[in-house]
FILO-223710 format. One record per atom (N, C-alpha, C): x, y, z. Coordinates in steps of 0.05 Angstrom, whole numbers, plus 5000, padded with zeros to 4 digits. Layout:
N
XYZ
...
//
This chain:
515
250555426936
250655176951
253455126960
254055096986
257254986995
258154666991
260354756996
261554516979
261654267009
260654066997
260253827017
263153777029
263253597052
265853617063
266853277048
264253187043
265552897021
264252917001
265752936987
264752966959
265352636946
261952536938
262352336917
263752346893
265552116890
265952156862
264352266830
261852176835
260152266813
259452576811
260752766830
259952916838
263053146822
265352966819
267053056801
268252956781
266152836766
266452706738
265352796719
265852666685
264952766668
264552566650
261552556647
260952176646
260852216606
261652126594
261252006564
259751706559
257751786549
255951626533
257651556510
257751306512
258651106491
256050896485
254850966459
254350766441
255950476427
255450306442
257850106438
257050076406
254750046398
253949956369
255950146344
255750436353
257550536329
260850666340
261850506364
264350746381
267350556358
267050396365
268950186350
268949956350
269449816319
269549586314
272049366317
270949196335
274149026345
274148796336
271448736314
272648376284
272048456265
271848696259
271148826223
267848676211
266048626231
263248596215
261848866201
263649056219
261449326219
260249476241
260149256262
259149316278
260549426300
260049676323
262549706334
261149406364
262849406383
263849226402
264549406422
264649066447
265849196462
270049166465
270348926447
273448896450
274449296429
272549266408
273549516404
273649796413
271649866435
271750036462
273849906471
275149736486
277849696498
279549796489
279849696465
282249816444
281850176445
279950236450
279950546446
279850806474
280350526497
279750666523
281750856532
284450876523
286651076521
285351386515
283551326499
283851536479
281151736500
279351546508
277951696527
278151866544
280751656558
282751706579
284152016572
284652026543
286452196549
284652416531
282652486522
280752616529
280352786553
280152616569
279352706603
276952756616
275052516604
273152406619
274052186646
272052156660
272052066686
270351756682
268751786670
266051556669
265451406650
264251196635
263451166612
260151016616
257951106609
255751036608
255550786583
254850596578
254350416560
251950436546
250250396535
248450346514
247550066520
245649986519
245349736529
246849546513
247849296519
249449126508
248148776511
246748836518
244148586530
243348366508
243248096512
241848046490
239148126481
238148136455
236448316447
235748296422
232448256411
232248206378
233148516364
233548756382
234248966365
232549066359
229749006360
226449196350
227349526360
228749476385
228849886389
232649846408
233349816380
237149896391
237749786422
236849466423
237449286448
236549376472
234149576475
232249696495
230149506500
230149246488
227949056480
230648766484
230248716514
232648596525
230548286526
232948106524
230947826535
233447706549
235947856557
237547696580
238647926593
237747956614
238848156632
242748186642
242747856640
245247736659
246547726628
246047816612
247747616588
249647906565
251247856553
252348016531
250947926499
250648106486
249647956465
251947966441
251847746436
254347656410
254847856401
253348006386
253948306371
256848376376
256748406402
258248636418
260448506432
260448266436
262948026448
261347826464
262947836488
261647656504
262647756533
260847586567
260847616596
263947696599
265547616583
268747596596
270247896583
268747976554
269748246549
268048456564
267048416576
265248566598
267348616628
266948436628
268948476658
271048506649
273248386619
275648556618
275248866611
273349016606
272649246600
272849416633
270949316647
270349356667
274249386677
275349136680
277549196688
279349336678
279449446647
282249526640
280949846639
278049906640
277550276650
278450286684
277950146703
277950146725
281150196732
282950056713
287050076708
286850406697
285850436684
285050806676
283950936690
283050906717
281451086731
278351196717
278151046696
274451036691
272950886708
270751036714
268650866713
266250766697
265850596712
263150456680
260350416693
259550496672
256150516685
255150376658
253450176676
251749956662
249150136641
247150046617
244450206618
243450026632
241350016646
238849936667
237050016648
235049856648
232349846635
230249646644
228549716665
227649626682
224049706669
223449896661
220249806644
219049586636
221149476618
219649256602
221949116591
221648856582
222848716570
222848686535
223748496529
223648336496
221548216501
219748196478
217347966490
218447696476
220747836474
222447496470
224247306505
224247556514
224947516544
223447266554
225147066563
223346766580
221546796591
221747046615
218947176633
217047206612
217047316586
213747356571
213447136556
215347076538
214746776530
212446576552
214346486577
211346406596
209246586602
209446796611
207647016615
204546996594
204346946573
203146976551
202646666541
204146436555
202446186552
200246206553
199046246588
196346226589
195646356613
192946476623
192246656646
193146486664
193246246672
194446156697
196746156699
198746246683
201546136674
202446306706
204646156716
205546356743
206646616738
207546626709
208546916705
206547096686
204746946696
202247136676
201647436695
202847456726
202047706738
205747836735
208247776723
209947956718
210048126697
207548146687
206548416657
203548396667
202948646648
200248666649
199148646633
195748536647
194348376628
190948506632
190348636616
187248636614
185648616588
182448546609
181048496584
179948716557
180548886567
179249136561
181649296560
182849516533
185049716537
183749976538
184750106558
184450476561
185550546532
185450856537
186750976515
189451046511
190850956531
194051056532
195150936507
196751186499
197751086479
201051046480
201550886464
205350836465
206551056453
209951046462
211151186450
212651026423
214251156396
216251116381
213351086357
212650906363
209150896337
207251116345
207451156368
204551306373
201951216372
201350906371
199250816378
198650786393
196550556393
196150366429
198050336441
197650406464
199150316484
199049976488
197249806475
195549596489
195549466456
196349166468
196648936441
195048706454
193348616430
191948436430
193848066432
193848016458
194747696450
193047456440
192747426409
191547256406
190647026424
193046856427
193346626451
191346606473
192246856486
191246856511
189046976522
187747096504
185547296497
185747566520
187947616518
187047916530
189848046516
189948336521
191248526521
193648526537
195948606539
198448616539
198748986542
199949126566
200849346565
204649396549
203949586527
206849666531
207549956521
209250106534
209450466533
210750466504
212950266503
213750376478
212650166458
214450006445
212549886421
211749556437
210649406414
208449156424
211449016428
213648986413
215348726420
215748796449
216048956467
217149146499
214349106507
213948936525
211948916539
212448966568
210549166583
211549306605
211649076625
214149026646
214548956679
212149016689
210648846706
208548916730
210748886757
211749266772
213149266785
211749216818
209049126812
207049116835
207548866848
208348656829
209648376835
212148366843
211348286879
214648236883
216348056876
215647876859
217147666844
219347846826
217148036819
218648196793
221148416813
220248586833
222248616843
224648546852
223948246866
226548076878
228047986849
226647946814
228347966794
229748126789
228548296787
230148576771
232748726799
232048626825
234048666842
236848516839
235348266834
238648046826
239348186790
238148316788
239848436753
241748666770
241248776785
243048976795
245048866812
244548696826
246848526843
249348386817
247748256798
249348216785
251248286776
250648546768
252248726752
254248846774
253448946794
254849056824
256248876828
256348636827
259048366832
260948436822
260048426801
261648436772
262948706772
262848976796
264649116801
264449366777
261549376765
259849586757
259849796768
260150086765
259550236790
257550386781
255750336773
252950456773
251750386755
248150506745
246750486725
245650756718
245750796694
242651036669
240250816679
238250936685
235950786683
233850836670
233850706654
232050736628
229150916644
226851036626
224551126625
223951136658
225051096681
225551016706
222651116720
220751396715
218551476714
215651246705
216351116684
214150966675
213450746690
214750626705
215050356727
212150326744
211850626749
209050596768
207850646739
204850536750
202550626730
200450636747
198150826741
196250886748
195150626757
194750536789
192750286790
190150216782
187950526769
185650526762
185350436735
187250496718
187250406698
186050666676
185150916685
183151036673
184751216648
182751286631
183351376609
184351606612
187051756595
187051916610
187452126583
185252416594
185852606572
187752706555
190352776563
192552816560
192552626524
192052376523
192652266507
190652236489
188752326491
186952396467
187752656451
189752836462
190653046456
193453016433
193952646433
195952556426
198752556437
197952566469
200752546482
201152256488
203852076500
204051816497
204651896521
204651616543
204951526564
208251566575
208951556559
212551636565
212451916569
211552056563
211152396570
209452426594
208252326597
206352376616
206052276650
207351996640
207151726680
208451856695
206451926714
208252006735
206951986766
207151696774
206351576787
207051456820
206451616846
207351536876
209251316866
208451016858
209450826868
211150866845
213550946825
215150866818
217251106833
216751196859
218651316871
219551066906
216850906907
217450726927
219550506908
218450406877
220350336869
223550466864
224550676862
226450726859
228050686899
226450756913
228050776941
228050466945
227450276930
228750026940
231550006925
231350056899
233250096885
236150186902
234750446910
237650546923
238550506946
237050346966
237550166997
239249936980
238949856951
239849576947
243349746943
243249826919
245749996911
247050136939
245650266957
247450306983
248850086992
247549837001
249749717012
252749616998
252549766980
254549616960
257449836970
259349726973
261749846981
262450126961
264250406971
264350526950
262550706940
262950866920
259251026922
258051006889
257550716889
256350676865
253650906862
251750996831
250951146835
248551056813
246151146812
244051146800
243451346782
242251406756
242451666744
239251566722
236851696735
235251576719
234551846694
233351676673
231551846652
229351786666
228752146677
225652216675
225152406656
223352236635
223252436609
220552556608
221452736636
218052956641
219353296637
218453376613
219553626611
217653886636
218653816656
217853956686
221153946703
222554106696
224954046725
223853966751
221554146758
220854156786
219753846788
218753726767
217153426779
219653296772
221753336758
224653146761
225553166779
225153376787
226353406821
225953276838
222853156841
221352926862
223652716858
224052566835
224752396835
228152266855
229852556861
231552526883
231152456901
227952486909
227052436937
228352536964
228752516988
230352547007
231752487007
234452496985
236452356980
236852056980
233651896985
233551666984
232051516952
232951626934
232451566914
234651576887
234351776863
236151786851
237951986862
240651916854
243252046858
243752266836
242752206811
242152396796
240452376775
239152516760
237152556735
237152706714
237752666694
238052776665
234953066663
237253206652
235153466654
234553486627
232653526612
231453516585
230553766567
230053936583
229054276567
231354396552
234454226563
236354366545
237054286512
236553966510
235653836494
233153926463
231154126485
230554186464
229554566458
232854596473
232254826472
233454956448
232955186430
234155236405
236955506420
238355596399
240255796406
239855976416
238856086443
237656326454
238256326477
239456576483
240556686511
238756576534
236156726520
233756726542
232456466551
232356286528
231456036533
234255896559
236255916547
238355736563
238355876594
238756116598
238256326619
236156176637
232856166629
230856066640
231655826650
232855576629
233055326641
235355286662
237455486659
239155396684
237455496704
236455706713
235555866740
232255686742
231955516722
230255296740
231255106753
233554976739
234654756752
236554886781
237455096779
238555156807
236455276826
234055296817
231955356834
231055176840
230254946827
229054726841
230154526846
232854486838
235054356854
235754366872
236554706875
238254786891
237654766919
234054756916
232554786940
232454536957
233554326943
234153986959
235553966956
237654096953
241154106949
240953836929
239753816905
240253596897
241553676874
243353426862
246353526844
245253486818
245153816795
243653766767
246353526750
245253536735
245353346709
246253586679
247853546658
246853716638
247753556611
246453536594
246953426562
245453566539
246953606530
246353666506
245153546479
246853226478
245253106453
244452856471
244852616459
244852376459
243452176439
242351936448
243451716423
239351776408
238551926428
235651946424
234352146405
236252426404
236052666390
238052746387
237752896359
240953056340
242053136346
244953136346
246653236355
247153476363
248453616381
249053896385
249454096357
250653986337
251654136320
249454156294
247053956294
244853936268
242554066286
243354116314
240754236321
240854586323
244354626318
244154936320
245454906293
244354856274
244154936243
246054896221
247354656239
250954616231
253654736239
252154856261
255155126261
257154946278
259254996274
261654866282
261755146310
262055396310
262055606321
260455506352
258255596338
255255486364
256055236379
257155066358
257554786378
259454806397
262054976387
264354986411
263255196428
261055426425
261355626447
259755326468
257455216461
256055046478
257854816488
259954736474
261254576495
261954746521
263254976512
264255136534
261655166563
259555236554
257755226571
256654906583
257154726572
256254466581
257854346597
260954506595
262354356615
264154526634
261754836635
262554976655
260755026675
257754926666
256054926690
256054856719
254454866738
254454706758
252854466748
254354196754
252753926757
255153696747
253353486734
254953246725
254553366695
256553426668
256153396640
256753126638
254353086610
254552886604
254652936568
257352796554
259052816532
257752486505
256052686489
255152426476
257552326458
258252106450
260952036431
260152156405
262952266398
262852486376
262352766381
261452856397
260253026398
263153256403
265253106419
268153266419
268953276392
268253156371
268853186347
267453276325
265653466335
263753656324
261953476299
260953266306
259553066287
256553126282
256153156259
254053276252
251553026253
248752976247
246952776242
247652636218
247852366213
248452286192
245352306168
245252296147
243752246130
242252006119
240851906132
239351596130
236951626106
236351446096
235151386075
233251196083
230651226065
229450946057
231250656075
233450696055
234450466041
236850406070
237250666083
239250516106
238450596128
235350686131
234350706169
234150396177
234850436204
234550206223
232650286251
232850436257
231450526280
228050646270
226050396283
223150626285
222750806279
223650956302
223051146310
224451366298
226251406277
227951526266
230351656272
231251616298
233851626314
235451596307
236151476283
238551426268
240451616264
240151846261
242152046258
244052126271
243352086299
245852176320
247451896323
247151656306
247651406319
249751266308
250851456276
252351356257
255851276269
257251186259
258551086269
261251336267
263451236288
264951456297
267251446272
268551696254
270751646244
273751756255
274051496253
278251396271
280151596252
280151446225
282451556212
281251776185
282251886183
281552076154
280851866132
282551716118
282151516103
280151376106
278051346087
276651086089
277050786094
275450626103
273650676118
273650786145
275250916152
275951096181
275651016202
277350846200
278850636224
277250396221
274450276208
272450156212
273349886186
275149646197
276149526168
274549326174
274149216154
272048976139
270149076125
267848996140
264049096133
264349356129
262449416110
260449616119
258549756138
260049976150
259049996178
255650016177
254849856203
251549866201
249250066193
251350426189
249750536185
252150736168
250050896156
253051126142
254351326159
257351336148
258451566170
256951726162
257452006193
256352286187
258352396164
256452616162
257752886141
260652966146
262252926132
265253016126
266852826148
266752646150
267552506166
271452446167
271852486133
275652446131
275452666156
274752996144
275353266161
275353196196
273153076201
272153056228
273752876234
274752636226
275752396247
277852416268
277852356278
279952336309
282952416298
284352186267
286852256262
286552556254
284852656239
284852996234
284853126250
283553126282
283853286287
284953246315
286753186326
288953036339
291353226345
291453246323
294253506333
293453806313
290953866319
290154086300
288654326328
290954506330
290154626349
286654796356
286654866331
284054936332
281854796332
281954476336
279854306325
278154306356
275454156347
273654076370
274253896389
276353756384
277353496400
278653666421
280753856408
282554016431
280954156445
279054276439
277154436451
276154256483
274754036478
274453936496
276353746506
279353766502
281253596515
281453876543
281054136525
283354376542
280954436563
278554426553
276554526573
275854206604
276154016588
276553876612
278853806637
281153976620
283853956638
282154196657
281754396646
281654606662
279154516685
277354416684
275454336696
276554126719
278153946717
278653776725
281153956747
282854116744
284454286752
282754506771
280154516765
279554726780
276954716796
276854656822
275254666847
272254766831
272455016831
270055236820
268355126807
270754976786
268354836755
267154626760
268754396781
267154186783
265154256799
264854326832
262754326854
263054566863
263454846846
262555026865
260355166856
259755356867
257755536861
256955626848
254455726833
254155826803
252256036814
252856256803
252056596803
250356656777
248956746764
248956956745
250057226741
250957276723
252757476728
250857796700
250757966713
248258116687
251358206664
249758266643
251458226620
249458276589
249458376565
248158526546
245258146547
243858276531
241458066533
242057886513
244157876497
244857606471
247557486490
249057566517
250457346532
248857246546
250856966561
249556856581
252656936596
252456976618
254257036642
253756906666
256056726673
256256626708
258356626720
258656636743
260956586765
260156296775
262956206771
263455946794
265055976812
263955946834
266655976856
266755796880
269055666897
269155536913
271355596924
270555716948
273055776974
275855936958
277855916944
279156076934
279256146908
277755906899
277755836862
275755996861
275856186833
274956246819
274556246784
272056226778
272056316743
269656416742
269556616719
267656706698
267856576678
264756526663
263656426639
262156676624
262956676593
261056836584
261256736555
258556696546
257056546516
256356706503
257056866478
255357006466
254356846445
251256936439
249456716428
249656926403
249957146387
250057346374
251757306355
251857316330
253757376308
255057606313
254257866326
256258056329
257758016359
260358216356
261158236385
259658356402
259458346427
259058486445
260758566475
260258776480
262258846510
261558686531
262758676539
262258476578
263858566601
263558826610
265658906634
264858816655
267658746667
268558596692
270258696707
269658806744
271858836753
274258666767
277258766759
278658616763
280758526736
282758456739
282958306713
283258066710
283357966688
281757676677
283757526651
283857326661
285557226642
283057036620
283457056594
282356746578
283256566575
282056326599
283756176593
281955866580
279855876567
279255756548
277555966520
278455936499
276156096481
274755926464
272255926458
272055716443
273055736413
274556016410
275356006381
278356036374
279756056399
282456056418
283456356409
281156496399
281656866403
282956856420
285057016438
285757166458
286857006479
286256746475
286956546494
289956576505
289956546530
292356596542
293356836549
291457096545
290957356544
289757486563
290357766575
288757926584
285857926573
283657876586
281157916568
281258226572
279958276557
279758616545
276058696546
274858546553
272258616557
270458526530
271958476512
270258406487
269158096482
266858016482
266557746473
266257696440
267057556428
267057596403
264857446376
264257516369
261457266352
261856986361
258956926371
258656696377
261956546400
263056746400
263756576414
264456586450
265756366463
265956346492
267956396499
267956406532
270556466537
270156296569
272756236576
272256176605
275256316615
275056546635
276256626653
276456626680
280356646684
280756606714
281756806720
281956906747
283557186742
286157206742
287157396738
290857326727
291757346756
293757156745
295757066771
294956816776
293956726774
292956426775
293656176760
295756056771
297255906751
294555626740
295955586724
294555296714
296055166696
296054906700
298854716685
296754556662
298354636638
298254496610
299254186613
//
């Protein structure tokens, strides 16, 4: 694909997911904040991310980690208040971040004012902004896996909702509900937001028949499955609204349909999303062949609407990069190397530069349903306990080895995971190829993965070995290493060898690049 003659900003960034609940605490309850993200926006900064995605921060009873909103316009105490929002907003914007709101546009809190009246009574005026029948199909929800469909005593009928009963779904058929949920985006766009994640963004349409549908007698839930014309008319209002907005604010929805090709719809004619989270990598295990297949789908069915991929590895939903390939510290840095040498937008879950394993939850200290808790534990600052986190007891337990892992350990430790992804984003950010150019396969023994990126003079090679042993990789030309993920050779002639498990990213020699 050639390189556009304007290139959006989102288009050369590297967005980090920040969990405000566990990133840092800024009044010692335990809880992290958003004054304590302020306090820590340097450190982002000098990282060398571009973006910061939020976690919802909404008020919220918390039934599913503030995804179960009842003030769209509002901050919830937890986390500060409207004014550390916009100073957030302003003091990443003094750093050259940007900030992207979460959007969650499905369903509300059924503590939200709209269902509170909604659920008075069938005449109530907001009895048509959710849905209401007498009779429930079989769809079932996600996080429980039951009904999709809750009985309202009150009002005698049924209530739809995908994920659990407190989240009762938006009826996006009501344009009341549209012209709302449009002033939630204006709002935030005032307020000098420059984009949204949009929650489940697929589920919005629903089947107008209502009919039962096989799939879920099979025990699949409605979140896997909706995939419905009208939540793509809903998303193109979305993005006529966000166009007029000065600048190139940007949209980035979860469609959590493990199909690239039907994530693909959702770009539309470029009149829809700007970008979409790709999901098969998520649950792909350590294998050449598996990762191989999922890039040459996404550049196949991307590539074919020139539409710009997406790539992540963990997030706040499933285990970390490093508990899903078996603990290895090894595997995690060759896969950074690959996550933030692809073609697309990477997206960097917090911690994850600090090789943070799933924490260990109990009985006695889950918080999350659905059992999500593991990737969610809170971040460690200093080696010393409580690691950087003073007062409370943080809301959940740190991860595994956390003195070893925390930011002060590994800070000035050349070999650590932090430097790994400080040196691989300089180089990224330094080099044309890595952000928006071209991506090749390159052939290579069947336990690497091999690519070329190239754009107009820039060049690099990538190569992953997924293998405990070495393997050869000849290349003509010569080649410098100038990232390794195990800093073998780094700064070196490559010599054709890749070495266990690990990466390499080369440029060819002669090619300066500034430290």
């Amino acid at each position: 694909m050639s390189v556009e003659p304007h290139l959006t900003w989102w288009k050369n960034v590297v967005i980090y997911q920040v969990y405000p609940r566990s990133f840092a605490d800024g009044n010692g309850d335990g809880v992290g904040d958003l004054p304590g993200l302020i306090g820590r926006l340097d450190y982002l900064k000098a990282l060398g991310v571009s973006a910061l995605w939020l976690s919802p921060v909404y008020p919220s009873p918390m039934c599913d980690a503030g995804y179960d909103i009842c003030d769209y316009t509002g901050i919830d105490p937890l986390f500060g208040s409207l004014a550390d929002l916009d100073q957030l907003v302003s003091q990443a914007h003094n750093r050259g971040l940007k900030v992207l709101m979460d959007f969650v546009p499905n369903h509300t809190s059924d503590q939200h004012p709209w269902f509170v009246e909604s659920r008075a009574s069938r005449d109530n005026p907001k009895r048509d902004w959710y849905i209401w029948r007498d009779q429930p199909n079989n769809w079932r929800a996600s996080i429980d896996g039951g009904s999709a469909w809750t009985w309202d005593e009150g009002s005698q009928q049924y209530y739809l909702h995908f994920f659990l009963p407190q989240q009762p779904d938006l009826n996006w058929h009501n344009p009341q509900v549209v012209e709302a949920m449009h002033n939630v985006l204006r709002f935030w766009l005032d307020r000098g937001v420059d984009g949204f994640r949009i929650d489940v963004v697929h589920c919005v349409g629903k089947d107008p028949s209502f009919a039962d549908d096989p799939r879920c007698l099979a025990g699949e839930t409605m979140v896997q499955i909706n995939d419905q014309p009208y939540s793509h008319e809903v998303l193109r209002g979305l993005r006529r609204l966000v166009d007029r907005y000065p600048g190139d604010r940007v949209l980035i929805g979860e469609v959590n349909i493990r199909s690239t090709a039907r994530v693909a719809a959702y770009y539309g004619a470029s009149d829809e999303l700007h970008m979409s989270f790709n999901f098969p990598p998520l649950d792909a295990p350590w294998d050449p062949v598996v990762f191989r297949l999922c890039i040459r789908e996404v550049e196949r069915c991307l590539g074919e609407q020139q539409a710009w991929p997406t790539w992540a590895l963990s997030n706040h939903d499933n285990s970390r990069i490093r508990s899903r390939y078996g603990g290895s510290r090894a595997k995690a840095h060759a896969a950074a190397v690959m996550l933030l040498s692809l073609r697309g937008t990477p997206f960097i879950f917090q911690g994850d530069e600090l090789a943070l394993e799933d924490t260990q939850v109990t009985a006695q200290t889950r918080v999350d349903p659905g059992g999500r808790d593991g990737s969610r534990a809170p971040l460690p600052w200093t080696a010393q306990p409580p690691h950087g986190w003073t007062g409370k007891t943080p809301w959940l337990p740190f991860p595994p080895d956390a003195a070893a892992l925390a930011v002060q350990a590994q800070e000035n430790a050349n070999d650590s995971t932090l430097n790994l992804y400080r040196r691989l984003l300089r180089c990224r950010q330094d080099s044309p190829a890595l952000r928006v150019g071209d991506w090749t396969e390159l052939p290579s023994h069947p336990q690497l993965l091999a690519y070329r990126r190239h754009c107009e003079e820039d060049e690099r090679i990538v190569c992953i070995n997924f293998d405990e042993a070495e393997h050869t990789f000849a290349l003509v030309g010569d080649w410098l290493i100038e990232v390794a993920s195990d800093r073998h050779g780094e700064n070196r002639p490559f010599a054709g060898i890749v070495g266990p498990l690990q990466a390499v990213l080369l440029r060819p020699t002669g090619v300066a690049h500034e430290r």
